[in-house]
Residue, then its C-alpha position, 0 to 999 in steps of 0.5 A: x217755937x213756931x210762932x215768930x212772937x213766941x219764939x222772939x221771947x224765948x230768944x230774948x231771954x236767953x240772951x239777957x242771960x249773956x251765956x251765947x252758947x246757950x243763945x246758939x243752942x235756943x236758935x238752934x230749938x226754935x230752927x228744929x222746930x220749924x217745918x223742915x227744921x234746920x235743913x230748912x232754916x238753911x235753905x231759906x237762909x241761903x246757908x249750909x245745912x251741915x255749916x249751920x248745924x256746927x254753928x248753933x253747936x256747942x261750942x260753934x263759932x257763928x259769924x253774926x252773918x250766919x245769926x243774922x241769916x239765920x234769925x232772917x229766916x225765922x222771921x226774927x231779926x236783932x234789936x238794940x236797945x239802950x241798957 
């Protein structure tokens, strides 16, 4: 979940799936992943840890700036495409 290529994968197909909470939760695997896991996705981003953590939680409620911040981060970012 490292590998930016990988991890862009992985997130793509979850999210083809539509379930967003489930899309939360993988951006929130690959985070932990990182060196220095989340604390540190959220240093980079310029967010809260603690925020963060509830926003890629079950249930949270991320604001698409918290998403985009955070995927930034990862060195991903969002796409769109014709269906």
């Amino acid at each position: 979940m490292r590998d930016p290529e990988n991890a862009a994968f992985y997130l793509e197909q979850i999210l083809e799936g539509g379930d967003m909470e489930l899309f939360q939760e993988a951006i929130r695997h690959v985070a932990k992943a990182q060196v220095g896991g989340v604390a540190g996705v959220a240093r980079k981003a310029n967010l809260n840890r603690e925020n963060l953590y509830d926003a890629l939680s079950k249930g949270g409620k991320p604001q698409f700036d918290t998403i985009n911040k955070t995927l930034a981060a990862l060195g991903l970012r969002i796409s769109i495409t014709a269906a």
